[in-house]
C-alpha distance (Angstrom), angle and dihedral (degrees) to the residues before:
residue distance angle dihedral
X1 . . .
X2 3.45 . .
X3 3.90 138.3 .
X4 3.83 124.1 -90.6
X5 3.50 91.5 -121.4
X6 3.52 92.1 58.8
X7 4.51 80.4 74.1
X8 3.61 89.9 81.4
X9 3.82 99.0 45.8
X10 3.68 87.2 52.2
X11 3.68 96.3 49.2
X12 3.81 91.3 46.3
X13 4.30 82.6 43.2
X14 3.71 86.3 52.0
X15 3.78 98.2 53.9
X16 3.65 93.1 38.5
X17 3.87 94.5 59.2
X18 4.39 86.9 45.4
X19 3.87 88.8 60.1
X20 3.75 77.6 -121.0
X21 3.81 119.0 152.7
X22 3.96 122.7 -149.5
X23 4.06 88.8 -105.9
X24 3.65 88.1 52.9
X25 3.42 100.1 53.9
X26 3.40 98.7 41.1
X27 3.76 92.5 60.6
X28 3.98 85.9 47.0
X29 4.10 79.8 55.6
X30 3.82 93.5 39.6
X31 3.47 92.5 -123.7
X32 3.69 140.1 113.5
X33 3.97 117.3 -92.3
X34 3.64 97.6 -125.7
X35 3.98 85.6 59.5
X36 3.48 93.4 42.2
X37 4.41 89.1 49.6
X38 3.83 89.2 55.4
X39 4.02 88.5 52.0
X40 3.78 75.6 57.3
X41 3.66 107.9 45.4
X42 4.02 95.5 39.3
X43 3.32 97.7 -104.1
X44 3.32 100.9 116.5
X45 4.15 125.8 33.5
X46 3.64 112.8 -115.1
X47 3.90 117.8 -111.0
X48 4.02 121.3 -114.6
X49 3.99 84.1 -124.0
X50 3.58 99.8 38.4
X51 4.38 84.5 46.8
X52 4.25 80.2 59.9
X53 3.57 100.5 44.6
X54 4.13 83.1 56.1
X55 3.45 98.9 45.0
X56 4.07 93.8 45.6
X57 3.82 85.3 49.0
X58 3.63 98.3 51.7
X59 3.36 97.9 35.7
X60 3.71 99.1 -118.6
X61 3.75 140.5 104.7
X62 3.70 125.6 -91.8
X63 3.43 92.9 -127.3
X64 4.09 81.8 64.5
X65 3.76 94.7 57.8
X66 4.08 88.6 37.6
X67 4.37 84.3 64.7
X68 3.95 83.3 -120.9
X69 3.77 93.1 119.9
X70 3.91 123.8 16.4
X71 4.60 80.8 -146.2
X72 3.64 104.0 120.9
X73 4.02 85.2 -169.3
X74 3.72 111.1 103.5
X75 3.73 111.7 -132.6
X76 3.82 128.6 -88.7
X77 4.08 107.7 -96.0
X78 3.90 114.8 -125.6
């Protein structure tokens, strides 16, 4: 398992790998870009709702961007 810290690195990872840049996804997020950088930098915690937004935008699970599983895959929906 990894480290909590490692949320913001994947985040950041995430983004990176999209060609996205902080501006963009923060108006994906409907948020400003300065919130969305602290997200990024640790600053700020993560909300459970912004967490979902991510992880239904990436196509991945929450638990991925968490560092609970290193399974990009998002899980199967029942």
């Amino acid at each position: 398992m990894t480290n909590n810290g490692n949320v913001y690195h994947r985040i950041r990872a995430l983004r990176e790998d999209h060609d996205l840049t902080q501006k963009e996804i923060s108006k994906i997020l409907n948020m400003s870009q300065t919130g969305y950088s602290k997200y990024e930098t640790g600053e700020n915690d993560i909300p459970t709702k912004i967490l979902i937004q991510l992880a239904k935008y990436y196509h991945t699970s929450v638990d991925y961007l968490l560092g609970i599983t290193d399974i990009s895959e998002p899980y199967e929906q029942k």
